[in-house]
VEXROTI-900610 format. One line per 2 residues: their letters; for each residue x, y, z of C-alpha. Coordinates in steps of 0.05 Angstrom, whole numbers, plus 5000, padded with zeros to 4 digits. Example, Ala and Ser with C-alpha at 12.3 -4.5 7.8 and 13.67 -1.06 7.14 Angstrom:
2
AS) 5246/4910/5156 ~ 5273/4979/5143 .
! end
This chain:
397
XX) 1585/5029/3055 ~ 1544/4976/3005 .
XX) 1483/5028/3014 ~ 1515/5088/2980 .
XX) 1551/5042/2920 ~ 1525/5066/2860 .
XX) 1483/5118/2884 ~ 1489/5189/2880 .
XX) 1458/5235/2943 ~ 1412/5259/2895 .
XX) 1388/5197/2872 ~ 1365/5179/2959 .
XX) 1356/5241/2975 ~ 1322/5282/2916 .
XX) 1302/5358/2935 ~ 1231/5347/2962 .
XX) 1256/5293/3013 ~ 1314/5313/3033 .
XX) 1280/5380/3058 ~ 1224/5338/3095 .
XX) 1292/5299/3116 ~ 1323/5346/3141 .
XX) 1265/5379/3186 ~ 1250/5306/3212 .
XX) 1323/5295/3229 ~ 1316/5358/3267 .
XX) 1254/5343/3306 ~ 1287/5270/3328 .
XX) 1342/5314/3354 ~ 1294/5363/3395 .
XX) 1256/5296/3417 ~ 1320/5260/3442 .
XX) 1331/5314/3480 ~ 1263/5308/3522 .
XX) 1244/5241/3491 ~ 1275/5187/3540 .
XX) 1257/5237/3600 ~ 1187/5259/3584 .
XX) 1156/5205/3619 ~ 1199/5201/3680 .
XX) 1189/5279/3674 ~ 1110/5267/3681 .
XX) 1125/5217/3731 ~ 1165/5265/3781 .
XX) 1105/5324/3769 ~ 1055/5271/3780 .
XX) 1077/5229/3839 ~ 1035/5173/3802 .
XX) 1047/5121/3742 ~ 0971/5119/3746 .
XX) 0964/5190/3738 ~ 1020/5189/3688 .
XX) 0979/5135/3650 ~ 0907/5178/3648 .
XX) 0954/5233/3623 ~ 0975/5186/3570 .
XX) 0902/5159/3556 ~ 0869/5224/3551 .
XX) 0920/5249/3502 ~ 0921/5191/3452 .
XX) 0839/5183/3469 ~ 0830/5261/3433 .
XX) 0876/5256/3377 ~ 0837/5176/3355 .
XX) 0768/5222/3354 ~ 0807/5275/3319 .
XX) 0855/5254/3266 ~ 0802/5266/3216 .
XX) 0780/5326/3225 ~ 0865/5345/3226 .
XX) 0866/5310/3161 ~ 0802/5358/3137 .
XX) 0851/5412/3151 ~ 0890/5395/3087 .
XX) 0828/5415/3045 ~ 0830/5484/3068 .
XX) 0901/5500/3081 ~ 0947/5455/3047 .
XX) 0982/5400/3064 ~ 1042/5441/3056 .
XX) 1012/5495/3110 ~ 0982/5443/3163 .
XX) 1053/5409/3162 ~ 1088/5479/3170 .
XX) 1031/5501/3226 ~ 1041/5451/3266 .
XX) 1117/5461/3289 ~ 1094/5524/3331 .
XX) 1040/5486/3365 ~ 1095/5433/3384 .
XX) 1134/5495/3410 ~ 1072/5520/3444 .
XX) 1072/5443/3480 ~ 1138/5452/3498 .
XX) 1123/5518/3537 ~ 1059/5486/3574 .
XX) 1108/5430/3610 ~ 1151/5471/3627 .
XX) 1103/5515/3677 ~ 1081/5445/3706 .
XX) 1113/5468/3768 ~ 1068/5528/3772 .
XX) 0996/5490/3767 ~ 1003/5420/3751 .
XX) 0922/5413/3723 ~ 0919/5478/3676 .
XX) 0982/5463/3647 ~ 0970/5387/3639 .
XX) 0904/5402/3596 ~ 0937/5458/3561 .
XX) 0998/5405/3546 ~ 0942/5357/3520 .
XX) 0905/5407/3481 ~ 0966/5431/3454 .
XX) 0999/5364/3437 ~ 0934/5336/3406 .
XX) 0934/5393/3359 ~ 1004/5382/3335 .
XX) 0992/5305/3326 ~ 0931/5323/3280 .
XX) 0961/5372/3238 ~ 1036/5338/3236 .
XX) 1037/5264/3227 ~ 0984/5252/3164 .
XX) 1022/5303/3120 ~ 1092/5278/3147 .
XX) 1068/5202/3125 ~ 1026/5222/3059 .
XX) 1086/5272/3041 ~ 1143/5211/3052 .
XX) 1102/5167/3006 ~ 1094/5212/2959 .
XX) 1160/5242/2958 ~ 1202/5171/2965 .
XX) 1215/5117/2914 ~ 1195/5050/2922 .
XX) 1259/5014/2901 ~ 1302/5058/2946 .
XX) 1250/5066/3003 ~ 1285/5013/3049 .
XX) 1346/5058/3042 ~ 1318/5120/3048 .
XX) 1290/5099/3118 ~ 1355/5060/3136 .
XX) 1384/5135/3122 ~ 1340/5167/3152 .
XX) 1343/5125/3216 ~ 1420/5119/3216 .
XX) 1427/5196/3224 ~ 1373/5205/3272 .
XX) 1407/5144/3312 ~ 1482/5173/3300 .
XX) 1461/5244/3327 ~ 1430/5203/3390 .
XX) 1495/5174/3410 ~ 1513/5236/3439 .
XX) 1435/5271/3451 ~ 1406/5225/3517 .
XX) 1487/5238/3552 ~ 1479/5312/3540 .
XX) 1405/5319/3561 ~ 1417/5269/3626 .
XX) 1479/5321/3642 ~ 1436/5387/3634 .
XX) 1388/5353/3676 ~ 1430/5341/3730 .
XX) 1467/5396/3731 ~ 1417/5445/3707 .
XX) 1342/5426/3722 ~ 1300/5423/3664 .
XX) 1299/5500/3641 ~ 1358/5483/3588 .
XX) 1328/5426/3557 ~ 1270/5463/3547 .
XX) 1299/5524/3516 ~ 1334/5480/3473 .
XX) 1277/5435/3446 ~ 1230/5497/3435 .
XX) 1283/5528/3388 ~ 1291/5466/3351 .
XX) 1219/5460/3341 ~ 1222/5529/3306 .
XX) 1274/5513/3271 ~ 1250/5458/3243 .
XX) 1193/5505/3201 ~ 1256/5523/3151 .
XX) 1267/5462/3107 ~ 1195/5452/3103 .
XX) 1187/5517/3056 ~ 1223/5487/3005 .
XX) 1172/5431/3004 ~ 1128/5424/2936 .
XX) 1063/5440/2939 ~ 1025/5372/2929 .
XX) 0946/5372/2925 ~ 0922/5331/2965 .
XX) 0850/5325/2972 ~ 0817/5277/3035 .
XX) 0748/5262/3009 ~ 0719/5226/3072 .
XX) 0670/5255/3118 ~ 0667/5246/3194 .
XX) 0619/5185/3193 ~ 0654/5152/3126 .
XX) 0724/5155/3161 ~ 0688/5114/3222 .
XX) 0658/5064/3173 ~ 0724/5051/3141 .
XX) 0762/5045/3208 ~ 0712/4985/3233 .
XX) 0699/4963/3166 ~ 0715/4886/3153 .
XX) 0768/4891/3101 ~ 0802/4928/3143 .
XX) 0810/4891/3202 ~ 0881/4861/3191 .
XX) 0911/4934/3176 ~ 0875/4947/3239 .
XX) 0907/4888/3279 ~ 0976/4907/3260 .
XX) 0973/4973/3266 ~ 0938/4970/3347 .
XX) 0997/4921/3356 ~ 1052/4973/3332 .
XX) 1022/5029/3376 ~ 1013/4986/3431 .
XX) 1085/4964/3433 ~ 1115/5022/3409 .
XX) 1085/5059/3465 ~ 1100/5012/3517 .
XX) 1167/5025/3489 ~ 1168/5097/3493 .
XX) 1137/5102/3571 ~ 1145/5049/3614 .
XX) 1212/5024/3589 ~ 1249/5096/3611 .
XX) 1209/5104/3666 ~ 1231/5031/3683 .
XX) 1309/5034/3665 ~ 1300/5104/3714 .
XX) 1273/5068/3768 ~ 1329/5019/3765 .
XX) 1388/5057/3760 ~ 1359/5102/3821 .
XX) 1331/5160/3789 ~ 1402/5175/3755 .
XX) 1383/5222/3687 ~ 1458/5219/3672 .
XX) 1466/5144/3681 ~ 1406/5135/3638 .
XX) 1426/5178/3586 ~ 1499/5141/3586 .
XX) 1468/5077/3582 ~ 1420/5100/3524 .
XX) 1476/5134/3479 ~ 1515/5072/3489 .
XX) 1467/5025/3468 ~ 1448/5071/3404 .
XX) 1520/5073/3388 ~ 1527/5007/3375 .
XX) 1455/5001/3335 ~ 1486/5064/3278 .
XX) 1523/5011/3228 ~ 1460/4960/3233 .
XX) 1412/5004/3212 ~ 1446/5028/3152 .
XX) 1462/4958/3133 ~ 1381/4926/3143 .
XX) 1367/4989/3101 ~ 1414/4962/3038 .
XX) 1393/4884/3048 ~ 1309/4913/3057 .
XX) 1311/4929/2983 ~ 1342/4873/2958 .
XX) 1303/4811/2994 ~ 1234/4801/3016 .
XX) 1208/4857/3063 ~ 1159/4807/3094 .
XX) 1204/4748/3109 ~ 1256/4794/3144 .
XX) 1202/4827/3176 ~ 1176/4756/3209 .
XX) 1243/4747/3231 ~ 1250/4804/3260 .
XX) 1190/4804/3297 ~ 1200/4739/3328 .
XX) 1266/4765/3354 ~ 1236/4828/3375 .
XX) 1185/4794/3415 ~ 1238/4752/3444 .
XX) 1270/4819/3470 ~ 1216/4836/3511 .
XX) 1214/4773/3552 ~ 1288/4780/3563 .
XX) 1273/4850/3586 ~ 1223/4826/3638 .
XX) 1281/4796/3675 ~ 1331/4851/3674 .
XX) 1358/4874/3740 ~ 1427/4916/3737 .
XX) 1450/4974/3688 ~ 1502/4920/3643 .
XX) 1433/4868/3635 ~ 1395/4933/3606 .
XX) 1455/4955/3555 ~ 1457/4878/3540 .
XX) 1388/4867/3527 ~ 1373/4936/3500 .
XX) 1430/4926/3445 ~ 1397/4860/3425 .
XX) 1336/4894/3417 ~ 1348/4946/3381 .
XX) 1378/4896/3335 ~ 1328/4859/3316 .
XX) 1274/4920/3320 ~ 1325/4951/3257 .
XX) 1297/4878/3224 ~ 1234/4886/3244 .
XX) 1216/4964/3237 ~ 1252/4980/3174 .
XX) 1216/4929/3127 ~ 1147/4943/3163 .
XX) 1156/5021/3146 ~ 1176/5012/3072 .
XX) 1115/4963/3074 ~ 1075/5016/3101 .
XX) 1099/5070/3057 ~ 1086/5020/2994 .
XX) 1016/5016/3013 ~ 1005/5093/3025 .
XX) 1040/5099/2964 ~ 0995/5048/2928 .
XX) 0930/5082/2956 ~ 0939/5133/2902 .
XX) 0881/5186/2905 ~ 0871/5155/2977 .
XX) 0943/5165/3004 ~ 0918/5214/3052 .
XX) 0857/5162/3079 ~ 0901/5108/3090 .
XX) 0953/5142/3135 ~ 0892/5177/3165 .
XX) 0868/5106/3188 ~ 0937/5093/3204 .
XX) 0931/5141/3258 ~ 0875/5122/3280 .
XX) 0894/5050/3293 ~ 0956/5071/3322 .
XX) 0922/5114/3376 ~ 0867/5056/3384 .
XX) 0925/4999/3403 ~ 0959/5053/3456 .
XX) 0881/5069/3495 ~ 0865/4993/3490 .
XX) 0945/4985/3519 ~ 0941/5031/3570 .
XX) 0868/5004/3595 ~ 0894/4934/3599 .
XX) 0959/4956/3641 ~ 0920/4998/3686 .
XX) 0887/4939/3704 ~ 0947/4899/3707 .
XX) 0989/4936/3751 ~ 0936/4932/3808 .
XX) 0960/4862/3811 ~ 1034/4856/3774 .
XX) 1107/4891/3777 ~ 1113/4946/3713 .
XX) 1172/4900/3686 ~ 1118/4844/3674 .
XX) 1069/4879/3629 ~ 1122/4881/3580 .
XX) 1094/4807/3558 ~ 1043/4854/3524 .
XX) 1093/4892/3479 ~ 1122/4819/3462 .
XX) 1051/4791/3439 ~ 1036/4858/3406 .
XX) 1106/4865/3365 ~ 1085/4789/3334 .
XX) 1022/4822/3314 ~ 1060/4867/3266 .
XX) 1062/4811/3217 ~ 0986/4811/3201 .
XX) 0996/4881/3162 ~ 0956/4858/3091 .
XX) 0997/4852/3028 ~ 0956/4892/2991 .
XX) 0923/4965/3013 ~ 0854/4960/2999 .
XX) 0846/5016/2973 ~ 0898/5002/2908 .
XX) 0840/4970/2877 ~ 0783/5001/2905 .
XX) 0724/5017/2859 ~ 0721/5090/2886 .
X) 0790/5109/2855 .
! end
């Protein structure tokens, strides 16, 4: 294929990334496993979508108050360590769902608890180490690689989890994505040890999130987490409701529609590099948005694998240029590579509460199918994401 001429493996994947590569590739495995089901999994323990949704709100709620003092922990430990740390914790998560059965409310804080911890000591390394670690004139690739395996490996991932569910219960799937958590610690050890120092305090990381040149990074970024959440909840707990609670149908459905998404990816990944990130990601955008209306409409099992393949289309043009952009800019932060993906976080986590507030309120009064007109606003949104990081130039570097 056009993405591998004239490049060696080497060359895309050089040492340092292709370990962090490799444990990401395994941690999209161990959350395609649980993934799709987790929410309709919350939704059968909880009897509630409004329960399911304070669940949700509480969780993201703790980790926007404390993604900065998880990105303090790199100033003691290591970014190296707090990456490594975390994959037990996300073990430890796994463990707390799975006694659900035994008392829903200890085990739904400890989940929280649990979950909040791994977010804060997982996600700003991961980012600040891809930055670092990638090249900027193979970046588009390196993602469109990085997503094509992750996508190729959940062809066959949602069919085999929707099978062990059905056949099974849930005590498989757990077992399973509990060992791949653990096993995912490996390829991190032969990580380099970057320093990377996050000078902020408490109150400074505040006055940078609502500070004024800030507030397009922080547009885009609410919009992302807004829609990719809405994406990640209420669209399998909506595709379950339709297709009457069938885990296998879903997971047929799902594989199918990933299946045919594998080439695309690698492709957008080759063509990101080579045109404008920004124009393709308009494009994309406005497709993706379009998606989302079509989705409001579905009503049988063919309409979702028709709609869904569309989608994921045109979220390959949208998603892969916005993540090299957002890599670029980490990248261009320099000394402040760990403060921007801090904020990141932060704005992510602020678009999913301010999401999940609005639909709560919504869904007194409309069908779940119609709130996705909020993920179609939000994934327009996307495009406000500044040219420039602020922080390139800034006078404190």
């Amino acid at each position: 294929m056009s993405i591998f001429k004239d490049y060696k493996t080497k060359d895309l994947l050089p040492p340092g990334l292709a370990s962090l590569y490799i444990s990401r590739t395994i941690l999209l495995v161990d959350s395609g496993f649980l993934g799709l089901f987790l929410p309709v999994f919350l939704l059968v323990n909880f009897q509630s979508i409004q329960l399911v949704l304070w669940y949700y709100l509480i969780g993201w709620g703790l980790y926007l108050l404390l993604a900065a003092p998880g990105a303090m922990l790199i100033n003691r430990l290591g970014i190296k360590v707090v990456l490594i740390l975390s994959l037990p914790v996300l073990a430890l998560h796994y463990v707390t769902l799975f006694f659900f059965d035994y008392d829903l409310l200890t085990f739904a804080v400890l989940a929280i608890l649990t979950l909040t911890l791994y977010r804060m000591c997982y996600w700003v390394p991961y980012h600040t180490e891809f930055a670092k670690l990638s090249v900027r004139k193979n970046r588009g690739k390196q993602l469109g690689l990085l997503d094509s395996t992750s996508s190729f490996l959940g062809i066959v991932i949602p069919v085999a989890s929707g099978f062990l569910i059905k056949e099974f219960g849930w005590f498989p799937v757990f077992i399973i994505v509990i060992v791949l958590a653990l096993v995912s610690i490996i390829p991190l050890l032969l990580l380099p040890n970057f320093k990377v120092q996050f000078s902020w305090s408490y109150k400074r990381t505040w006055q940078e999130f609502f500070s004024r040149t800030n507030r397009k990074m922080m547009i885009a970024y609410m919009a992302d987490g807004a829609e990719n959440w809405i994406g990640g909840v209420l669209w399998p707990i909506f595709i379950w409701q339709l297709l009457n609670g069938q885990y296998l149908a879903v997971g047929v459905v799902s594989s199918a529609i990933t299946l045919v998404a594998v080439i695309l990816k690698l492709i957008i990944g080759d063509y990101t590099d080579k045109i404008s990130k920004r124009k393709l990601m308009r494009v994309g955008s406005a497709l993706y948005s379009a998606g989302w209306i079509a989705k409001m409409f579905i009503s049988t099992a063919f309409q979702i694998f028709l709609a869904s393949t569309y989608h994921n289309f045109a979220l390959i043009l949208m998603r892969t240029p916005f993540d090299a952009l957002m890599y670029e800019k980490m990248a261009d932060s320099g000394h402040f590579i760990d403060e921007y993906s801090t904020l990141r976080e932060m704005y992510l986590q602020m678009g999913r509460v301010v999401i999940i507030l609005t639909i709560m309120i919504l869904l007194n009064y409309l069908s779940l199918n119609l709130v996705f007109f909020l993920a179609a606003v939000a994934s327009l949104l996307v495009n406000l994401l500044p040219k420039h990081s602020v922080y390139e130039t800034s006078s404190l570097r």
